[in-house]
C-alpha positions in Angstrom: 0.0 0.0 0.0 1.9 2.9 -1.2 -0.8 5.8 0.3 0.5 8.1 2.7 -1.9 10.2 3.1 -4.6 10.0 6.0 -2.5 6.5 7.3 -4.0 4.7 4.4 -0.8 2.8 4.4 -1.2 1.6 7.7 -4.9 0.8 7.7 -5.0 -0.9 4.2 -2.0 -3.1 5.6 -4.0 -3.8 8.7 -7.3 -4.3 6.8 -5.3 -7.2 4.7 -3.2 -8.7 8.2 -6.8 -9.2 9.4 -8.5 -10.5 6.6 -5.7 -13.0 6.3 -6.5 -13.4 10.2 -9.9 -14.4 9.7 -8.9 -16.7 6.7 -6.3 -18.6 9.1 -8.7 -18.6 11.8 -6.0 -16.3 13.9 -9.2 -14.0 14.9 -12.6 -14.3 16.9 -16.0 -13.3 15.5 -14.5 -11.7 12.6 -17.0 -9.8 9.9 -16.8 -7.7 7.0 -18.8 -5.3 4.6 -17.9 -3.9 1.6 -19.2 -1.2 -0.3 -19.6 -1.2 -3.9 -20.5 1.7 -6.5 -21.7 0.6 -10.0 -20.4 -2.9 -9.0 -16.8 -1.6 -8.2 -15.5 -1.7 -4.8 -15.6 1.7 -3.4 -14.6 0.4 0.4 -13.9 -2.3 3.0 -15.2 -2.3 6.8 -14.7 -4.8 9.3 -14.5 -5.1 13.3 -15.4 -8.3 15.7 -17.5 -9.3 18.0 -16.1 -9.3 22.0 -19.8 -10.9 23.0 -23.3 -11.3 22.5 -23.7 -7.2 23.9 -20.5 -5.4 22.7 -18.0 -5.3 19.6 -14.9 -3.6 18.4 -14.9 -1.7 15.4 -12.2 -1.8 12.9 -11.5 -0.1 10.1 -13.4 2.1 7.4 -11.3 1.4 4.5 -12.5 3.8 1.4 -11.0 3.3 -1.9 -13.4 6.0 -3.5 -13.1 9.5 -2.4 -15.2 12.2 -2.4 -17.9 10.5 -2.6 -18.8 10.1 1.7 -18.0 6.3 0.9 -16.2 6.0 4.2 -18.9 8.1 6.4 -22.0 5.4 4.5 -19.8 2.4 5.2 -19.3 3.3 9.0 -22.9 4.2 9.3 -23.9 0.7 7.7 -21.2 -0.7 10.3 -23.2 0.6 13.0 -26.4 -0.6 11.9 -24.9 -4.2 11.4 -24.1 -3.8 15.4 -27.2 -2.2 16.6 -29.8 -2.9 13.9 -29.1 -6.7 13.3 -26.6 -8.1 15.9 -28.5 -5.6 18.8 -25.6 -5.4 20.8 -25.2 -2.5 23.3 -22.0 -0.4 22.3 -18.8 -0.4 19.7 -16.0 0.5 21.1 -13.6 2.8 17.8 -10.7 4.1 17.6 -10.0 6.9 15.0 -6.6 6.0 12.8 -6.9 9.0 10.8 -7.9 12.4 11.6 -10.1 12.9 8.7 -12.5 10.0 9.8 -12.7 10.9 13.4 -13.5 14.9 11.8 -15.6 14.1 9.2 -18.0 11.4 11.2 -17.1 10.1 14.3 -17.6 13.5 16.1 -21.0 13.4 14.7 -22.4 10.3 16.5 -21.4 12.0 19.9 -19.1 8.7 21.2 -18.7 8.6 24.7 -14.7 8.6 25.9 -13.6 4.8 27.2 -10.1 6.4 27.4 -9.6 3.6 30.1 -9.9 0.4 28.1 -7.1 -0.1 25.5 -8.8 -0.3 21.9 -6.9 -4.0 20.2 -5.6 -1.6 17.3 -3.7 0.6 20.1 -2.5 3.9 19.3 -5.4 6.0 19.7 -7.7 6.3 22.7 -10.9 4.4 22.7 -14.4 5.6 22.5 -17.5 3.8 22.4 -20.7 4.4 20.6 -23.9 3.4 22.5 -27.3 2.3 21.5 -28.4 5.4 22.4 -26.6 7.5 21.2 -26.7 5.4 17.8 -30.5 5.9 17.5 -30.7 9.4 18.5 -28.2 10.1 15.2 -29.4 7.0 12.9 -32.1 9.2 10.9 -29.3 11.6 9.7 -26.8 9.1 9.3 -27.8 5.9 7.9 -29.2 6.2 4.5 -30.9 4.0 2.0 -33.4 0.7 1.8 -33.6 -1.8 3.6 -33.8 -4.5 2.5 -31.5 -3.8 -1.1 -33.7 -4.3 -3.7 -32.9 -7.6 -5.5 -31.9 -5.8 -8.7 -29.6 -3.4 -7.2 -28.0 -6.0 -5.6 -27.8 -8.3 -8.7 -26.0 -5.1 -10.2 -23.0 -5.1 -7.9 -21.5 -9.0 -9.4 -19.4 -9.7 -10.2 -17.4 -7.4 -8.3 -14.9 -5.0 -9.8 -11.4 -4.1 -8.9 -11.2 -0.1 -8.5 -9.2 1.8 -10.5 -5.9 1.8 -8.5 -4.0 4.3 -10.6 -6.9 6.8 -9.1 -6.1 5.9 -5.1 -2.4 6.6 -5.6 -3.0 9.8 -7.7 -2.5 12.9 -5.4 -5.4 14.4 -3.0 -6.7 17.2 -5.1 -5.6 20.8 -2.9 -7.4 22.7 -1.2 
């Protein structure tokens, strides 16, 4: 992964050592999402369950950008957690500053600066049920379920273009 930029580097080689992980059956209660655009993949998130009630989160992996791919897939990640799994809170850790900006201060997380997230680095925070549904309405979008057709659309799956992800961010 040769992105610099907004510790892509790091997080797309983390994303792969823990995809591997789950492929070796080196991690517990592994799961993954993916978001794809005109059936190419536009992003990757993934996380584990710790038990029945609570669950780590990941990383939001975007491949597209400018298009709030990363801010959708997180917002799908959390309704995996609360909407389909029920479980009480996610604990996250923000990588990059421009996820933890551009989203994460949005869903008013709750400091767990005591527990030591697994991807270190970063302090923890945790997002509650609450706190989930009292921002879900502004920030998880679309049907539910996919309609079959859309979904049909999206296979077979297409490889982004990569020569796009390494060109530079466009300035500001």
């Amino acid at each position: 992964v040769k992105v610099e930029r907004d510790f892509y580097d790091i997080v797309g080689a983390r994303v792969y050592a823990e995809l591997l992980g789950w492929k070796r059956y080196r991690v517990r209660n592994p799961y993954c999402l993916v978001g794809v655009i005109d059936g190419v993949l536009a992003g990757i998130v993934n996380g584990r369950l710790i038990d029945e009630k609570v669950a780590v989160s990941y990383h939001t992996l975007t491949l597209k950008r400018g298009a709030r791919v990363g801010s959708h897939l997180f917002a799908s990640k959390m309704e995996y957690h609360f909407d389909i799994l029920k479980q009480d809170e996610v604990l996250i850790v923000a990588e990059s500053p421009i996820g933890f900006r551009r989203w994460m201060e949005t869903y008013n997380l709750d400091k767990k600066f005591e527990i030591q997230h697994e991807l270190g680095g970063a302090p923890s925070w945790t997002l509650t049920k609450d706190n989930y549904y009292r921002t879900k309405a502004e920030l998880v979008a679309g049907t539910r379920p996919v309609p079959e057709a859309l979904m049909a659309s999206t296979y077979p799956l297409k490889q982004p273009d990569l020569a796009a992800l390494l060109a530079p961010a466009p300035k500001k």
